[in-house]
C-alpha positions as CSV (number, residue, x, y, z in Angstrom):
1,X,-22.6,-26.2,28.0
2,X,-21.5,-27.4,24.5
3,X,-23.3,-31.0,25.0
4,X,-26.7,-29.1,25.5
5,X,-26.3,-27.4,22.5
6,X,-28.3,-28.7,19.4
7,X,-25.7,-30.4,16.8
8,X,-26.3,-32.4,13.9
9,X,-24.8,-36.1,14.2
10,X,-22.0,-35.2,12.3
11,X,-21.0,-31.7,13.5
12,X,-21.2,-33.6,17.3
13,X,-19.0,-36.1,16.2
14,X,-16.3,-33.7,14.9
15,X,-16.9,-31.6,18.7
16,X,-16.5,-35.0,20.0
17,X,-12.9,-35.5,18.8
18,X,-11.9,-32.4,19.0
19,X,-12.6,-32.2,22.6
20,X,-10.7,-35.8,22.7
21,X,-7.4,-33.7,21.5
22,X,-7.6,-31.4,23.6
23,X,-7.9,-33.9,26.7
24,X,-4.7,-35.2,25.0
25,X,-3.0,-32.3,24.7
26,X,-3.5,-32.0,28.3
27,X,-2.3,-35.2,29.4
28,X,0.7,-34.7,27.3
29,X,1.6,-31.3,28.4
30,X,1.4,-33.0,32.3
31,X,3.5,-36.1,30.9
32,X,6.0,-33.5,29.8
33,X,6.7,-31.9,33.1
34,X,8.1,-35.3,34.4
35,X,10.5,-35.6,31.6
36,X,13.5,-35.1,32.1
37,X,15.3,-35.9,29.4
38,X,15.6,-33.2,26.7
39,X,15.7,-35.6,23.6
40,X,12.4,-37.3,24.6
41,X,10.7,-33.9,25.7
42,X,11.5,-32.7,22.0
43,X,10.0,-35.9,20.9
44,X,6.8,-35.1,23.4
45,X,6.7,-31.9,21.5
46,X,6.4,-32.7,18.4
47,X,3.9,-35.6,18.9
48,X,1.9,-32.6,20.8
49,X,2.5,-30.5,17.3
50,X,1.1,-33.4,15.2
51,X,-2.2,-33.4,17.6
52,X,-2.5,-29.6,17.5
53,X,-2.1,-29.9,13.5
54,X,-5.8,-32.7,13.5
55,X,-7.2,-30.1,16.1
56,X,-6.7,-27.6,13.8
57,X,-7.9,-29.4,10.5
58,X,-11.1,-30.7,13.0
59,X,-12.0,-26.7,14.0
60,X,-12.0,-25.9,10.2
61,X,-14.4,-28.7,9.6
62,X,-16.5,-27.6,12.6
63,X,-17.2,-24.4,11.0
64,X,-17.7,-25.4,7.8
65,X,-20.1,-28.1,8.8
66,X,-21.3,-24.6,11.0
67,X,-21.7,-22.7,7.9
68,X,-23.5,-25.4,5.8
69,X,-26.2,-25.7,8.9
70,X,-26.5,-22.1,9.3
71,X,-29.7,-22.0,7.3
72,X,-31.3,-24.9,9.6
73,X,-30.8,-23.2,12.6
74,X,-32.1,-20.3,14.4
75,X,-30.0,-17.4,15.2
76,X,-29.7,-18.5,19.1
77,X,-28.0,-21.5,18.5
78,X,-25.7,-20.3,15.5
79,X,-24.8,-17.6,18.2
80,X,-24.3,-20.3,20.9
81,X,-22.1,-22.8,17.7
82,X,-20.0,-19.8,17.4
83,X,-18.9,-18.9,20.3
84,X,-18.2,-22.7,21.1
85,X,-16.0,-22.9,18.1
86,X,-14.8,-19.6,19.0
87,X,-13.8,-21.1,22.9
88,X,-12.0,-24.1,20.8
89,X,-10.1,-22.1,18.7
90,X,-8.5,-20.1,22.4
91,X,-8.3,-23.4,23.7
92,X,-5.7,-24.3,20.6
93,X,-4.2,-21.3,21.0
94,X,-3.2,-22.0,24.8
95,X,-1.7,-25.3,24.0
96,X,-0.2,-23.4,20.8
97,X,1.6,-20.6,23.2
98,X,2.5,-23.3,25.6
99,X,4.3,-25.7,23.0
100,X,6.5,-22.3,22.0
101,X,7.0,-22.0,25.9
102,X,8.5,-25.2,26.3
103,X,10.8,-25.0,23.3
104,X,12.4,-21.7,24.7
105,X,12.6,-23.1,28.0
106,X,14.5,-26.4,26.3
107,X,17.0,-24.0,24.4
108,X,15.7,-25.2,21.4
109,X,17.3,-22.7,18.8
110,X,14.9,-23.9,15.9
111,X,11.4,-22.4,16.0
112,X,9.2,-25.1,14.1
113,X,6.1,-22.9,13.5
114,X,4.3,-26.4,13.5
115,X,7.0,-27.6,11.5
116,X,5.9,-25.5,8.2
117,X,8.5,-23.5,6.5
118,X,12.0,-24.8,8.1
119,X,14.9,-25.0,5.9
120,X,13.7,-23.4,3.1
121,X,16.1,-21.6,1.1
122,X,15.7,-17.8,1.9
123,X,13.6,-18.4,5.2
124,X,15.5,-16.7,8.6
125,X,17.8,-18.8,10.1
126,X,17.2,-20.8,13.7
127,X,18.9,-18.1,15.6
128,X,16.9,-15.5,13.9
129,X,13.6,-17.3,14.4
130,X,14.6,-17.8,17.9
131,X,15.0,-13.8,18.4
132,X,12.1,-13.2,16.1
133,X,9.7,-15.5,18.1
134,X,11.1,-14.3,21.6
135,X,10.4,-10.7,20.8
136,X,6.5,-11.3,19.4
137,X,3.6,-12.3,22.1
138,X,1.7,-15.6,22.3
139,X,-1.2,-14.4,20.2
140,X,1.1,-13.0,17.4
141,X,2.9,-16.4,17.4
142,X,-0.3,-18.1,16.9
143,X,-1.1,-16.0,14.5
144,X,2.1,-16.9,12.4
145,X,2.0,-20.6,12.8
146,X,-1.9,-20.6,11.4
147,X,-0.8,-18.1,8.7
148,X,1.7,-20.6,7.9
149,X,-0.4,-23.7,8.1
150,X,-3.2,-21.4,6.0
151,X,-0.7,-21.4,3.2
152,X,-0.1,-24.8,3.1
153,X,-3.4,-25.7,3.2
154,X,-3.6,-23.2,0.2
155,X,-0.5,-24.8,-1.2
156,X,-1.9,-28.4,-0.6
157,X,-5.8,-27.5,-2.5
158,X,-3.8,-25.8,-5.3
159,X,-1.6,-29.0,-5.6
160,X,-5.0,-30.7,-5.8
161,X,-6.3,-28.9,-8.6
162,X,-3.5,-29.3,-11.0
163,X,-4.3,-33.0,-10.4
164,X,-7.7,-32.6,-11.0
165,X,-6.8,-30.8,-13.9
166,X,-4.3,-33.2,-15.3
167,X,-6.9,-35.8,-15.2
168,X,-9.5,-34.1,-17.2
169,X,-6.7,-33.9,-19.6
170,X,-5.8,-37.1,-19.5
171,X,-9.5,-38.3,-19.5
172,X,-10.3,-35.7,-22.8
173,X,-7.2,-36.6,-24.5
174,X,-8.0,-40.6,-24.2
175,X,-11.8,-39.8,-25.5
176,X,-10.3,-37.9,-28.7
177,X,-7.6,-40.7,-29.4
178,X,-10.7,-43.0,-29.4
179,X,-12.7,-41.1,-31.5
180,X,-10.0,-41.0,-33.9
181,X,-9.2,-44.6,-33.9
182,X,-13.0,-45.4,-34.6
183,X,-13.0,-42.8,-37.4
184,X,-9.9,-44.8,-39.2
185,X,-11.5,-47.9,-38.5
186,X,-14.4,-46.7,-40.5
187,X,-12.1,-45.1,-43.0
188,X,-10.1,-49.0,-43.1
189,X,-13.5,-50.1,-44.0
190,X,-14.4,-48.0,-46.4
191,X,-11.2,-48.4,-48.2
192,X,-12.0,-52.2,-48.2
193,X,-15.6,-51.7,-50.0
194,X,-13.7,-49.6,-52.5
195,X,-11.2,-52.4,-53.4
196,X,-13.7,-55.0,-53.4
197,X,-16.2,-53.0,-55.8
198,X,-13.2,-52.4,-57.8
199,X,-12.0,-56.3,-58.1
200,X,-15.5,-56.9,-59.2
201,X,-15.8,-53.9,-61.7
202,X,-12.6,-55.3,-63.0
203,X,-13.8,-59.3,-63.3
204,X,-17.3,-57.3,-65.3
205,X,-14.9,-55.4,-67.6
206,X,-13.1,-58.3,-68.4
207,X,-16.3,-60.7,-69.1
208,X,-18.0,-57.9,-71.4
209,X,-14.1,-57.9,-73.2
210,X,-14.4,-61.4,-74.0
211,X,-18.3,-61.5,-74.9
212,X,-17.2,-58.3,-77.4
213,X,-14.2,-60.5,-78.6
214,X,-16.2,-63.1,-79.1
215,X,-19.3,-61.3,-80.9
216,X,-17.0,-59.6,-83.2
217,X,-15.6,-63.6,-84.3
218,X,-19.1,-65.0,-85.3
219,X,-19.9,-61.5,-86.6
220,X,-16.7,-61.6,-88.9
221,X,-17.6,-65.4,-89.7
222,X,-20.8,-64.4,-90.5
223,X,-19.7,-61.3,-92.6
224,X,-17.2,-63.8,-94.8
225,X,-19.5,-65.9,-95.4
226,X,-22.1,-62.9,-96.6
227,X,-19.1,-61.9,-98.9
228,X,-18.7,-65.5,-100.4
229,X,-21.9,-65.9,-101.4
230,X,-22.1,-62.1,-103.4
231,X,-19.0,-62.7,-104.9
232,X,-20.7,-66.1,-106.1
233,X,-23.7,-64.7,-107.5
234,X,-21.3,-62.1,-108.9
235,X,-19.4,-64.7,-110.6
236,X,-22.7,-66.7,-111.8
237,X,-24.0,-63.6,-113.6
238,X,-21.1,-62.6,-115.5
239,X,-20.6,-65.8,-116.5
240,X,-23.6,-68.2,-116.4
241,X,-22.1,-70.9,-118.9
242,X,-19.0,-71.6,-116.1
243,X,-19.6,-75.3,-114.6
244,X,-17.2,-74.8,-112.5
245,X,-19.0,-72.8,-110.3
246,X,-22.3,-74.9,-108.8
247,X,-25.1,-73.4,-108.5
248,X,-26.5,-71.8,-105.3
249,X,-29.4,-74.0,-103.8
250,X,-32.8,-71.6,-103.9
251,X,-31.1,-69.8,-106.5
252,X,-33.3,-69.5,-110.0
253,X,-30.3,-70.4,-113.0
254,X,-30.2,-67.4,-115.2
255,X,-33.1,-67.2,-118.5
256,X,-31.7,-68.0,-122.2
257,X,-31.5,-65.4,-124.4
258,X,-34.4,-65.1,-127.3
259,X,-31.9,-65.8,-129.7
260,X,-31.9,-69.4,-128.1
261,X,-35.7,-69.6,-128.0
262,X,-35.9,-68.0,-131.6
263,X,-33.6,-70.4,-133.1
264,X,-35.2,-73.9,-131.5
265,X,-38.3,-72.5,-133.3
């Protein structure tokens, strides 16, 4: 029935290995009848626990690749999906009661659950699983062991985020330490500009100091040399008749009096 029903490629692929496990899981179930040995028919066990655990993880992938084709399909053949996944999830369950069979007919006094939740600190004791499990029916035992594989699957996707979350964190925290590192680059820079228009405002003062210095000389020259030739023409007026003093080139000698001219007459 299930290969006549309409699948995509992938959602047939997943049926197909799932219905590989459970051919497995009988096989190995028939292998462990001819054991005899308790050590290697705990061994058998577990290696059956491990392929119910991937038939488990492949049934939740069947239905939600179901769920995602849902809208594709028509309401037959969702109904027809459904109840195959439904008649794969039984299937588990048999092999599921049956593992728990075999371990109370071994005398094992530890009741795995599919190995989740053993030797925790608080959890019942072996003995008290042993009773516990003993006392509650196949389907409530099946129950338990999915509940408990539920919560670590819970436990696993909540691990999973807190990575994902870390490295957003990381990735954010990397992007602001760049952002800063570029900004002091550009503040480095700017400081650099600021010290190299500085030297140079410093080389400008100091060349307009020394063209004021040297302005101020040849006007000081200049400004002696003004004062010389006053006092000069000073001296020449007050006292025309003094040889000593030559007289200024351009400059007209003083007029004789008109007593001079008066007495030449």
């Amino acid at each position: 029935m299930a290969s006549d029903l309409p699948m995509s490629p992938h959602l047939e692929q997943i049926h197909g290995e799932i219905r590989d496990h459970f051919r497995a899981l009988a096989n190995g179930f028939q292998r462990l009848d001819k054991i005899k040995d308790s050590n290697r028919q705990s061994k058998q066990l577990e290696e059956l626990a491990e392929k119910m655990r991937d038939c488990k993880r492949l049934v939740k992938e069947f239905d939600r690749e179901l769920k995602d084709g849902e809208a594709r399909n028509s309401p037959e053949v969702n109904k027809q999906l459904n109840d195959e996944k439904q008649s794969m999830i039984k299937e588990l369950n048999s092999y599921v009661a049956l593992r728990k069979t075999y371990l109370n007919t071994l005398g094992n006094k530890k009741v795995e659950l599919f190995d989740m939740g053993a030797g925790v600190s608080g959890e019942p004791t072996a003995e008290e699983n042993v009773q516990m499990a003993s006392s509650m029916s196949n389907q409530e035992l099946v129950d338990a062991g999915m509940k408990r594989m539920d919560e670590t699957d819970q436990a696993i996707e909540r691990s999973k985020q807190v990575v994902h979350q870390t490295i957003e964190v990381g990735t954010q925290t990397a992007s602001n330490l760049k952002g800063q590192t570029d900004q002091m680059g550009r503040v480095v820079n700017d400081l650099d500009t600021i010290q190299f228009s500085i030297k140079k405002a410093s080389q400008l003062v100091k060349e307009i100091g020394r063209q004021v210095a040297t302005d101020k000389c040849i006007m000081a020259f200049l400004f002696l040399i003004v004062c010389g030739v006053i006092a000069i023409i000073v001296v020449k007026i007050v006292n025309p008749n003094n040889k000593d003093i030559r007289d200024i080139p351009g400059l007209a000698p003083p007029a004789q009096s008109r007593k001079l001219l008066y007495f030449r007459e």
